[in-house]
C-alpha positions in Angstrom: -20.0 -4.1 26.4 -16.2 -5.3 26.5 -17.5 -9.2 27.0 -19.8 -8.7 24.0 -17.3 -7.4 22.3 -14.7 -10.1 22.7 -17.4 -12.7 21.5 -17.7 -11.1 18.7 -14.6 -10.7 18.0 -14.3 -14.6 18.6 -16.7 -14.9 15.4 -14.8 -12.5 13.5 -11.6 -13.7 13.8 -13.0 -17.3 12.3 -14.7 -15.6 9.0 -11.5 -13.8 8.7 -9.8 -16.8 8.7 -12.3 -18.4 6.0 -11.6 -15.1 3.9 -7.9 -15.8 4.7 -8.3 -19.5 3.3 -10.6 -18.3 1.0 -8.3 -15.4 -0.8 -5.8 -17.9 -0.6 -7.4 -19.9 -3.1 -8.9 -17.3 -5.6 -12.2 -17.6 -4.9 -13.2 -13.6 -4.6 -17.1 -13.7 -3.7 -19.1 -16.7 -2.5 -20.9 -17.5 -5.6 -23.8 -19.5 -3.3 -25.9 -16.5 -3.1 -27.7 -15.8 -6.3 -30.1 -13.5 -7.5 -31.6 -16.0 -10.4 -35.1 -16.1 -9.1 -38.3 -16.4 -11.3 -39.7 -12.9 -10.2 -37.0 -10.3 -10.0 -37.1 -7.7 -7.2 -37.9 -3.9 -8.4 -34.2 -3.2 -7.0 -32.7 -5.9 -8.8 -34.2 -4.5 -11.9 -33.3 -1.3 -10.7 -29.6 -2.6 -10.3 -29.0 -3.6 -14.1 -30.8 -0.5 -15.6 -27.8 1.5 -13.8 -25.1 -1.1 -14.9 -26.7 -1.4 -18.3 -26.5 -5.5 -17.5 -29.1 -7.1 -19.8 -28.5 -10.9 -19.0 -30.6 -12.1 -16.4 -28.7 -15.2 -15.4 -25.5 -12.8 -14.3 -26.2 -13.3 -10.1 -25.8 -10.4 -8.3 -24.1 -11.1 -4.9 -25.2 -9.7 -1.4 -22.6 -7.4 -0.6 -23.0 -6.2 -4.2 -26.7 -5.0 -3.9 -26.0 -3.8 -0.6 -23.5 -1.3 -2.0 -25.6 -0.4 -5.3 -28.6 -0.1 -2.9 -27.0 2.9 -0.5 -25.2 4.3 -3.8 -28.6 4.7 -5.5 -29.6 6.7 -2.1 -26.6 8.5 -1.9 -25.3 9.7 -4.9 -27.0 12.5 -5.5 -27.3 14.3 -2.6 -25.9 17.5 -2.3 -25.3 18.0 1.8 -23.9 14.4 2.7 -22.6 14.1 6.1 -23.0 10.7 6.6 -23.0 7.7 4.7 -23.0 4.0 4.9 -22.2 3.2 1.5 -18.5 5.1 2.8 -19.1 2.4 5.7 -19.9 -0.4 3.5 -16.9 0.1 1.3 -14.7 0.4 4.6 -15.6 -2.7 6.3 -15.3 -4.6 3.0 -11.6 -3.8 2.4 -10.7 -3.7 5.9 -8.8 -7.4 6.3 -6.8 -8.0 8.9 -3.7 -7.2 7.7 -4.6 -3.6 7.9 -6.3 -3.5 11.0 -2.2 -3.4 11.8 -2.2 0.3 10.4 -5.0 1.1 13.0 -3.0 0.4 15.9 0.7 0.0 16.8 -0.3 -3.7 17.2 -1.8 -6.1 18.5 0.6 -7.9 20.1 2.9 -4.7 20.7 3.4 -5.6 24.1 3.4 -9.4 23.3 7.4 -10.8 24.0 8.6 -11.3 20.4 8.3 -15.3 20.0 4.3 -14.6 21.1 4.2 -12.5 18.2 6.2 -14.6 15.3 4.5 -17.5 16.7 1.3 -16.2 15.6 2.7 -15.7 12.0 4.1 -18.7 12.4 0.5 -20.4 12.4 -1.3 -17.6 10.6 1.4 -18.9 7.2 0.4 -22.5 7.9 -3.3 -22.1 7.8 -2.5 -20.5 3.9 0.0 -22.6 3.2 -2.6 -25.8 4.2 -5.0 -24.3 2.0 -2.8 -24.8 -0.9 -2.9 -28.1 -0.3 -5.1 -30.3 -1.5 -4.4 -33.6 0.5 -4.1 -31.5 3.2 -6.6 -33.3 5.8 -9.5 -30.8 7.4 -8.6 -31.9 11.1 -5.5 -30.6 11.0 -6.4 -27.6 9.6 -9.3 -27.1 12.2 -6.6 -27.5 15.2 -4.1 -24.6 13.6 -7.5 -22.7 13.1 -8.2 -23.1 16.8 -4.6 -22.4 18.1 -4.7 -19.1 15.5 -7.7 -18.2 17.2 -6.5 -18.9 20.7 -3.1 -16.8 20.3 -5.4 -14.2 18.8 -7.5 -13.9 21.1 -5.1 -13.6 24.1 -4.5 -10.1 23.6 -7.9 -9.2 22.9 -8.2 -6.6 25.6 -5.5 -4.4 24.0 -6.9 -5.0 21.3 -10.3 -3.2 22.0 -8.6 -0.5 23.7 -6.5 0.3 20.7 -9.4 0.0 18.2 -11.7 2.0 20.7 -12.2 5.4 18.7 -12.2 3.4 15.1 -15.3 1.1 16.2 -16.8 4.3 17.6 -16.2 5.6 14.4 -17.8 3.1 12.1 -20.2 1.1 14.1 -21.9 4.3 15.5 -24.0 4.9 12.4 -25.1 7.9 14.2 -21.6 9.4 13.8 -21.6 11.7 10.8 -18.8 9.8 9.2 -18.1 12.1 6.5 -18.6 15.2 8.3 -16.1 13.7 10.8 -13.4 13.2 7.4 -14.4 16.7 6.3 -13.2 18.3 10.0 -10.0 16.5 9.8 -8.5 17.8 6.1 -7.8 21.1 5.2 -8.7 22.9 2.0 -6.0 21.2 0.2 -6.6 17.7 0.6 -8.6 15.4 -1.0 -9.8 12.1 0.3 -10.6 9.3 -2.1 -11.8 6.1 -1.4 -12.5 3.3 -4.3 -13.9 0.2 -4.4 -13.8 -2.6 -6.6 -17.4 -4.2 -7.3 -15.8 -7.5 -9.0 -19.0 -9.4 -9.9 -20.3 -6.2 -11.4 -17.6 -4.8 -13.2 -17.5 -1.6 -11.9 -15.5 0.9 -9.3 -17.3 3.3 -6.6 -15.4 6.6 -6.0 -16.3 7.9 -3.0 -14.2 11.3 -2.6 -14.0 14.0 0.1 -12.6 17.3 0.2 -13.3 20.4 2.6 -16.6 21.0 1.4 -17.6 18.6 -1.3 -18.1 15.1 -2.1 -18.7 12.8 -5.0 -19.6 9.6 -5.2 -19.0 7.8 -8.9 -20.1 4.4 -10.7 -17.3 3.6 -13.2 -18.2 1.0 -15.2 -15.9 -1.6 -17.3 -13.3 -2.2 -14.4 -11.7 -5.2 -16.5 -11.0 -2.9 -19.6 -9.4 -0.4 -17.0 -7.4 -3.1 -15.4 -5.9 -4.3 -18.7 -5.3 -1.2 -19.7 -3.3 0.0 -16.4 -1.4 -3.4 -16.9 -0.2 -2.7 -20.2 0.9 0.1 -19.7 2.8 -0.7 -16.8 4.2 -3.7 -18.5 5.5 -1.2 -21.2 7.3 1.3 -18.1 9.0 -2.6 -17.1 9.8 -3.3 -20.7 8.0 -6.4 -21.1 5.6 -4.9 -23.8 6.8 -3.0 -27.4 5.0 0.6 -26.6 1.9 2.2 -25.0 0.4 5.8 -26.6 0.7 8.1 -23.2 -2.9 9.3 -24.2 -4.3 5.8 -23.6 -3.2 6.6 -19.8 -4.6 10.0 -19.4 -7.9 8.4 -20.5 -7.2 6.2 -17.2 -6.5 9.4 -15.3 -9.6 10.8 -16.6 -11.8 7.7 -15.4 -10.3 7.0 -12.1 -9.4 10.1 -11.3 -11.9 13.1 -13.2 -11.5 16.5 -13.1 -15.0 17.1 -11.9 -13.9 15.5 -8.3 -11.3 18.0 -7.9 -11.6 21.9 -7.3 -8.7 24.2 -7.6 -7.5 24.3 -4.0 -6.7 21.0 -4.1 -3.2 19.5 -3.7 -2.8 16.9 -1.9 -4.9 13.5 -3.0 -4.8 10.8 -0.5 -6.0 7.6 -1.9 -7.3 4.3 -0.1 -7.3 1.8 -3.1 -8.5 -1.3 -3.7 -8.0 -4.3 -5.8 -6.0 -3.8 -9.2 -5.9 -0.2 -8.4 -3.0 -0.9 -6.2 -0.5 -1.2 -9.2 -1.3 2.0 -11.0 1.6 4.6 -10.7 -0.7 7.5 -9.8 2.4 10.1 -10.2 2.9 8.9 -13.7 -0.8 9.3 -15.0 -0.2 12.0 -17.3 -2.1 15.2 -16.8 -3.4 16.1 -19.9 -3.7 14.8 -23.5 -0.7 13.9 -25.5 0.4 12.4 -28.4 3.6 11.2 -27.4 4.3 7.4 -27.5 6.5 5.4 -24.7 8.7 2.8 -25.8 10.6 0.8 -22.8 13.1 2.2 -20.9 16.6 2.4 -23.0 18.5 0.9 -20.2 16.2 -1.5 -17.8 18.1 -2.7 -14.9 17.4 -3.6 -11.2 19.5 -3.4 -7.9 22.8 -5.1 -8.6 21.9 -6.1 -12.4 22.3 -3.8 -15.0 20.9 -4.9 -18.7 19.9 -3.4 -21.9 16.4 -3.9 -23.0 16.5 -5.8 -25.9 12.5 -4.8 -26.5 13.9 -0.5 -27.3 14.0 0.4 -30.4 13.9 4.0 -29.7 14.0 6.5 -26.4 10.8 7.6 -25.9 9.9 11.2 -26.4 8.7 12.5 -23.1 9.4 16.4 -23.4 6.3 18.8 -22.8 5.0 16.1 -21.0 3.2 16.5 -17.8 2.2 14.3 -15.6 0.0 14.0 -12.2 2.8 14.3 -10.1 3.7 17.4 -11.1 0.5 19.2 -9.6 -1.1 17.0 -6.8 1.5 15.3 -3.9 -0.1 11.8 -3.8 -0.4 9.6 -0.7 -1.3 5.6 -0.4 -3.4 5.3 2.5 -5.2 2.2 4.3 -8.8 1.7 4.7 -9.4 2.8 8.0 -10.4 5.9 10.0 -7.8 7.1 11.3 -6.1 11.1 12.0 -3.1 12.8 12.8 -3.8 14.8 15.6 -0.4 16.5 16.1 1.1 18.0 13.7 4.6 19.5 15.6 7.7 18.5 14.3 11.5 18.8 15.2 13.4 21.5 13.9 15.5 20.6 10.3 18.8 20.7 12.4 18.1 18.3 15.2 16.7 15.5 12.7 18.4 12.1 13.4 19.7 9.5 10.6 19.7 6.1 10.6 21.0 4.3 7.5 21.4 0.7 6.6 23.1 -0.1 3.2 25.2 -2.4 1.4 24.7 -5.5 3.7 27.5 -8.7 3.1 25.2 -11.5 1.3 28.2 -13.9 1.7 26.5 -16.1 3.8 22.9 -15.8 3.3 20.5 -18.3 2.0 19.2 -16.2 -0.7 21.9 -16.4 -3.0 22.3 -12.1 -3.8 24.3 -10.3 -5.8 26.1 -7.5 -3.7 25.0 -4.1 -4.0 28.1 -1.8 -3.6 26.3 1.4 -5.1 24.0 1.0 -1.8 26.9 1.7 0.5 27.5 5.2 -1.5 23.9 6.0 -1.6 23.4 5.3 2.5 27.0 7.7 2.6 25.2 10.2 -0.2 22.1 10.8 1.9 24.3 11.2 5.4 25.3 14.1 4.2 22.5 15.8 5.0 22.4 15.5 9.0 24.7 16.8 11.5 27.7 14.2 12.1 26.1 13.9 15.9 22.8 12.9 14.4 23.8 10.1 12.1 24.8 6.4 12.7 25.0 4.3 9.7 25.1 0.4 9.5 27.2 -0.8 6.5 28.6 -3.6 4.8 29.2 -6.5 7.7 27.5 -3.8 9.8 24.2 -4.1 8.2 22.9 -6.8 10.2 19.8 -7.5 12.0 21.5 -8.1 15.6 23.3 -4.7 15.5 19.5 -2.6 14.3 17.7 -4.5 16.9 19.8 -3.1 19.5 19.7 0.6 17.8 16.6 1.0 16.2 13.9 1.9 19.1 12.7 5.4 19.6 15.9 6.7 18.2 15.7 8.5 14.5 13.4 10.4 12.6 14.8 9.2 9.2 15.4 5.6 8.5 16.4 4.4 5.4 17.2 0.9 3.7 19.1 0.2 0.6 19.3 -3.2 0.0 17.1 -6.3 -1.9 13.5 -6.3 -1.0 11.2 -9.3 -1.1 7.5 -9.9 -1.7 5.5 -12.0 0.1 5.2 -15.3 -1.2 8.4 -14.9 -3.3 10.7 -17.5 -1.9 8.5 -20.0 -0.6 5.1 -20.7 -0.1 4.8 -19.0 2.9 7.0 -16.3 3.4 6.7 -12.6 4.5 7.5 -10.2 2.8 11.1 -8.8 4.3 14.4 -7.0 3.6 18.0 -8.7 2.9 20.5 -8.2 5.7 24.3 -9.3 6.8 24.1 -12.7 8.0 25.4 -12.0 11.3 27.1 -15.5 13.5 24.5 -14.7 16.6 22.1 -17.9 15.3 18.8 -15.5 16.6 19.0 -13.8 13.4 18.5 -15.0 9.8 20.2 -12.0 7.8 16.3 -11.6 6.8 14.3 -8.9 8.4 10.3 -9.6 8.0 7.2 -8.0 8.4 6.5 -9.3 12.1 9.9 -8.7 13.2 9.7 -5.2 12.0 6.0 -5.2 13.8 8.3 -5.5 17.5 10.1 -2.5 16.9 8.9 0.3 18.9 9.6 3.2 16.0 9.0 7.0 16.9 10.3 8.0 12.7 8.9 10.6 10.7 9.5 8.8 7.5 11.2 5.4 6.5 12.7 4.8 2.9 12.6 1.4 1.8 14.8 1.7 -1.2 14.6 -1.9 -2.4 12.4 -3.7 -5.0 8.8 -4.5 -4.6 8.0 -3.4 -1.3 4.7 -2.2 -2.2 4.0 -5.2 -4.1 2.5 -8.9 -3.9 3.4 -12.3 -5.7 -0.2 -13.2 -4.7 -2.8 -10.9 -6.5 -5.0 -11.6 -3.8 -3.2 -10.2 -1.2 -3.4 -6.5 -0.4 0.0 -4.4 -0.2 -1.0 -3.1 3.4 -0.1 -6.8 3.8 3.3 -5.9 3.8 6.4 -3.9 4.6 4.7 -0.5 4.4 1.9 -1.9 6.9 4.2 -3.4 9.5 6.7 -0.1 9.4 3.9 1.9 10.1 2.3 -0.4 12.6 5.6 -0.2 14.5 5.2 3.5 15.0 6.6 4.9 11.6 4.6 8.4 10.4 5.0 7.7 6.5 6.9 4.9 4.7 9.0 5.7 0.9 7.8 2.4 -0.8 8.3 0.6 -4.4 5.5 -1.0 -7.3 7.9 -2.6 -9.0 12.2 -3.5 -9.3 14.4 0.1 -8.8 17.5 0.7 -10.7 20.3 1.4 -8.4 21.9 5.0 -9.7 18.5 6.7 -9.7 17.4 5.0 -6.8 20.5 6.9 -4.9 19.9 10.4 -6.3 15.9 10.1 -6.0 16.4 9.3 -2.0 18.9 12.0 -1.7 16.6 14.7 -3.7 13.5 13.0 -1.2 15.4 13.8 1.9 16.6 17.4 1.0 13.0 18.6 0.4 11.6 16.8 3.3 13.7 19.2 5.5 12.4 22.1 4.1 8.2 21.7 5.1 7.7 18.4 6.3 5.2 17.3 3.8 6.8 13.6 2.9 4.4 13.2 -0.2 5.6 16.7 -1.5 9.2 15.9 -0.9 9.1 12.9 -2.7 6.9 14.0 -5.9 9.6 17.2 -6.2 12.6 14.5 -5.9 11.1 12.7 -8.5 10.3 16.0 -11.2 14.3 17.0 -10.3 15.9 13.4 -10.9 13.9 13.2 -14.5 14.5 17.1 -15.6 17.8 17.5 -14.6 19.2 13.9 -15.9 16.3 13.8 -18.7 18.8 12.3 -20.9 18.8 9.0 -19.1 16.1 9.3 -16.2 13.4 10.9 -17.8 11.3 7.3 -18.3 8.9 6.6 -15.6 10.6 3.6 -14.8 13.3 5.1 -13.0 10.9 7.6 -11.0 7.3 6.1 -11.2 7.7 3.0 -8.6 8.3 5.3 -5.4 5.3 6.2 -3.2 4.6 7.6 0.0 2.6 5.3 2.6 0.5 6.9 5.5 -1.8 5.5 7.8 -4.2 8.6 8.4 -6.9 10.5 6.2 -5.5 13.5 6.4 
C-alpha cells in the first residue's frame, strides 16, 4: 500500500544517506560481514573455484555472494526471461542521484528555494562527513531535516516511480522479457557491474532474442589499463600500443555478445567503466602506437604538448565507433514509448555561447571562439526558429525566462565544472554572464537546471567534464547529464574529459546536421565524430579531439 510504501521509503532514504556519508569517505563495502568461518559453506567454496580465489582469509561480502549465487543459476540458461541477478545488479547501482533520470523529479512541482534548499542540506551532510571534528548531533539534525524535505513530496514521488517499482519489485514480472519487447533487432542492452571485493565485472547483455551473462575477472588490471590509456589520449603519459585497447574491447565488450544485426549498444556502466571512451576502443587488432596529441589544448587555452615526440600514426585504423552508435544510459527501467518527431524544418534552436566572465567569481578566461561556434551551428535552423544568447546575453536571468517548453535543440558552449571542483561542496554547473539581478550567480547548477521544465530532443553541453567527477566515488548520473535529462531533455551531448575549442565547434556543427537527417542522436554524433577526424586527419585525427563526446539517454531502448 501507498502508507507502506512511504515507511519504507522513510528507511530508505536513511541508508541512502549512510551510503551517501559512506561514499563520501571511500569506504566501498562494509567490511563487518565476513565469510572467515571455521567450516566453509559448499557455496562459498563453490564461489572461489569460479573466481580461481585460493586464500581463504579474502571475506566475501553479502551482496557479493548474493550476486555470484543467481549468476551460477543463471548463466547458462538458454531461454532467460527473467532474472534477479539483472535485479540484483539494478538495485545496487541505482543511488539516488539517478532515481532523478526515472522521473522528471521529485520536487518538479516543488517552488525552486524548496528544491535548492534540499541540495542545500543534502551538500552539508557530505561536506560534515569530511570532517572529522565534525560533532555527530549536528550531523543527526541535517540528517533529520534531509529526511523531512525528502519526504514532503513523497506522494509524487510514488506516483512517478509507479511503473519502475512495478517493474523490479514484482519478481513475477519477466524482467528481461519486458527489455526484450522494448528494443528492436538492432539494439543491444548491456548492463555491467563492478564486483569490487572480488575483482571481477558481470555482463549482463540483451538483444532481441539473446542474452549473455559474463564473469570477467582481473577488474583492477582492466582499470589500469583503461587509465593509461586514457592518460596517454590527455597527454599525461609518453605512448600506449592501440592493440593494448582492443584487448580491452575484447574483454568488456566480446564479439560473442554481439550478432550481426546489431548497431546500436546502449550501455548502463558502472564503476571505473564510466571513463572508458567506448567510440575510441579500436575495432580490431593493430599495431599502430599513440603518442599524445601534437597540440593539447582546452577551451580558452591553447598549449603544445611538451610529452609528443611524434604524431601518432592512426591511418587504417578503425575504431568502435565506426560500426555500433553508442549510448550512456542509467540504471533504471525505463522506455521510450513514443517515438514521433517534428519535421527537420520546424526544429527550434536555442544557443548560449561566449558568456562575459568579467565579473564572475571563477576567475575564466573568455572564450570568443564559442560565440562563432553558437553562430556556426544557427545556421542550420530557419531564422524564425533560432534565438541565441551571447556574450552579455548569456546569462542565467535572460534563459530562465526563455528556456521552458520552447526548443528542441539546446546547446552550450562555455566552461563546464565538476562536482566537487571549486569547493568542497559544489555541484557540478555551467559558467554564465554574471548578470546585476543578485538572484543569479552567473553559475548554472545541477538543481537549478532540475526546475526547468524542458520539452528538447537533445542538449549539447559543449564544455569540459560534464560527464565527469572530481570524486571517484561519485557516479556521472550525479551530474549535468542526469539533471538535463531529469528536467525533461530526450538525450544530452556530454564530455569525459577537457575539449579543445576549434574541434569542439566543427564536431557540434557536423552532430547537428546529421541529427536532422533520422533522428537517431547517438548516430549523429558517432558520424560527426568519423567526418571531423577524416576530413581534418591532419590535425584532428587523435582521439582527444573526438573521443570525450557522448550521448546520454535515460531509456533502454
Amino acid at each position: 500500500s501507498s502508507e507502506e510504501y512511504l515507511k519504507l521509503h522513510e528507511i530508505i532514504l536513511k541508508l541512502m544517506i549512510n551510503q551517501m556519508i559512506n561514499k563520501a569517505k571511500s569506504i566501498a563495502f562494509d567490511k563487518n560481514y565476513s565469510t572467515k568461518t571455521k567450516s566453509e559453506s559448499l557455496m562459498i567454496k563453490q564461489f572461489r573455484q569460479i573466481l580461481g580465489v585460493k586464500d581463504k582469509r579474502k571475506s566475501i561480502s553479502l551482496l557479493s555472494q548474493l550476486l555470484l549465487n543467481q549468476y551460477i543459476i543463471e548463466k547458462d540458461k538458454l531461454n532467460l526471461n527473467n532474472s534477479d541477478l539483472l535485479r540484483l545488479m539494478i538495485l545496487s547501482k541505482f543511488s539516488h542521484s539517478e532515481s532523478l533520470v526515472n522521473l522528471k523529479s521529485i520536487y518538479k512541482d516543488f517552488k525552486k528555494e524548496k528544491f535548492t534548499e534540499y541540495l542545500r542540506v543534502k551538500n552539508q551532510i557530505i561536506h560534515s562527513s569530511f570532517t572529522e571534528q565534525n560533532k555527530q548531533k549536528n550531523l543527526n539534525n541535517l540528517i533529520n531535516k534531509y529526511i523531512k524535505i525528502s519526504l514532503q513530496n513523497n506522494r509524487k514521488y510514488l506516483k512517478s516511480n509507479l511503473e519502475y517499482i512495478k517493474n523490479l519489485f514484482n519478481f513475477d514480472e519477466k524482467i528481461v522479457s519486458l527489455i526484450q519487447s522494448n528494443l528492436t533487432t538492432e539494439q543491444l542492452y548491456i548492463n555491467y557491474y563492478h564486483v569490487k571485493d572480488l575483482d571481477i565485472l558481470i555482463l549482463f547483455s540483451i538483444s532481441k532474442n539473446k542474452t549473455n551473462i559474463k564473469l570477467i575477472k582481473n577488474a583492477e588490471n582492466i582499470k589500469k589499463k583503461i587509465e593509461q590509456y586514457v592518460n596517454v589520449i590527455n597527454g599525461k603519459k609518453q605512448n600506449f600500443y592501440l592493440n593494448e585497447a582492443y584487448l580491452i574491447k575484447e574483454k568488456i565488450l566480446p564479439k560473442s555478445i554481439i550478432d550481426k544485426r546489431i548497431q546500436n549498444i546502449r550501455v548502463s556502466l558502472d564503476s571505473f567503466l564510466y571513463n572508458v571512451p567506448f567510440s575510441a576502443l579500436p575495432l580490431n587488432q593493430t599495431s599502430a602506437i599513440l603518442f599524445p596529441a601534437k597540440h593539447l589544448s582546452q577551451r580558452g587555452i591553447n598549449n603544445q604538448n611538451l610529452l609528443t615526440y611524434k604524431s601518432s600514426n592512426l591511418k587504417g585504423v578503425k575504431w568502435l565507433g565506426d560500426k555500433y552508435y553508442i549510448t550512456y544510459i542509467p540504471s533504471t527501467i525505463k522506455f521510450k514509448k513514443d517515438y514521433n518527431t517534428k519535421k527537420d524544418q520546424k526544429l527550434s534552436f536555442l544557443g548560449i555561447g561566449n558568456p562575459n566572465y568579467k565579473n564572475s567569481n571563477l576567475k575564466l578566461k573568455p572564450l570568443p571562439n564559442t560565440r562563432e561556434e553558437i553562430l556556426s551551428i544557427s545556421k542550420l535552423f530557419n531564422k524564425t526558429n533560432k534565438t541565441l544568447l551571447l556574450d552579455e546575453n548569456a546569462n542565467e536571468e535572460k534563459l530562465h525566462k526563455i528556456i521552458n517548453n520552447k526548443f528542441d535543440i539546446i546547446a552550450f558552449a562555455t566552461h563546464g565544472f565538476m562536482s566537487e571542483e571549486y569547493s568542497p561542496t559544489s555541484e557540478p554547473g555551467l559558467a554564465l554572464t554574471n548578470s546585476q539581478n543578485n538572484l543569479f550567480d552567473g553559475y548554472l547548477s545541477s538543481s537549478e537546471v532540475i526546475s526547468f521544465d524542458l520539452n528538447a530532443k537533445w542538449v549539447l553541453l559543449n564544455a569540459c567534464n560534464t560527464f565527469n567527477n572530481q570524486n571517484p566515488n561519485l557516479n556521472p548520473f550525479s551530474g549535468l547529464p542526469s539533471s538535463f535529462l531529469s528536467a525533461g531533455a530526450e538525450g544530452v551531448m556530454s564530455t569525459l574529459w577537457p575539449i579543445e575549442t576549434i574541434s569542439a565547434k566543427k564536431l557540434s556543427y557536423y552532430s547537428i546536421k546529421n541529427y536532422r537527417k533520422d533522428f537517431n542522436r547517438s548516430k549523429a554524433l558517432s558520424l560527426g565524430q568519423k567526418k571531423i577526424r577524416e576530413k581534418y586527419s591532419h590535425i584532428w585525427s587523435h582521439p582527444y579531439y573526438w573521443a570525450p563526446y557522448i550521448n546520454v539517454e535515460s531509456t533502454i531502448n
